[in-house]
C-alpha positions, -999 to 999 in steps of 0.1 A, spaced: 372 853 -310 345 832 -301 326 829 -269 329 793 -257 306 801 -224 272 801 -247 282 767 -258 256 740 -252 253 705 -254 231 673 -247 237 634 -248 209 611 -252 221 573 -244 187 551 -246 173 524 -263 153 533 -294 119 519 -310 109 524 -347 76 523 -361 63 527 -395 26 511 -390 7 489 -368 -12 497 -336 18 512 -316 26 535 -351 -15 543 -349 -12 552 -312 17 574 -314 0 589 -346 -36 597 -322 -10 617 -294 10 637 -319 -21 649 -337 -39 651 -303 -10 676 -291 -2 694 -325 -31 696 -343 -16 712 -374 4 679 -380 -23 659 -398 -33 692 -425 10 702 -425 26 675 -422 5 644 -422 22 613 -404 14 581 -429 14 544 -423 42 529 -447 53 564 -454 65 578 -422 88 564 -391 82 576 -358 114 570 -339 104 565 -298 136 570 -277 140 555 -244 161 575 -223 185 553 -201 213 582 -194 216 619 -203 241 640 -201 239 679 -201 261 707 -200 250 745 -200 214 734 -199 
């Protein structure tokens, strides 16, 4: 039997932004590396390459959180 009680969940509603170059893609790109430095030498984050997805949260909904 499973136990039900552990069971987590959480529902983002928002509105979200793509970017896969330009100045916003470029600034996004600075923070990231700025925060987890072992981004750019692991996983490097290229213009045309790579999408950073922004999410605007507008409503969340958690339970067991």
């Amino acid at each position: 039997m499973k136990n039900w009680d552990r069971l987590k969940s959480l529902v983002i509603h928002g509105i979200v932004e793509l970017y896969d170059s330009g100045e916003e893609f470029t600034r996004i790109r600075y923070l990231l590396y700025r925060k987890h430095k072992q981004y750019k030498r692991i996983a490097p984050i290229e213009e045309g390459e790579s999408l950073i997805i922004k999410l605007i949260p507008k409503k969340v909904i958690a339970s067991n959180i």
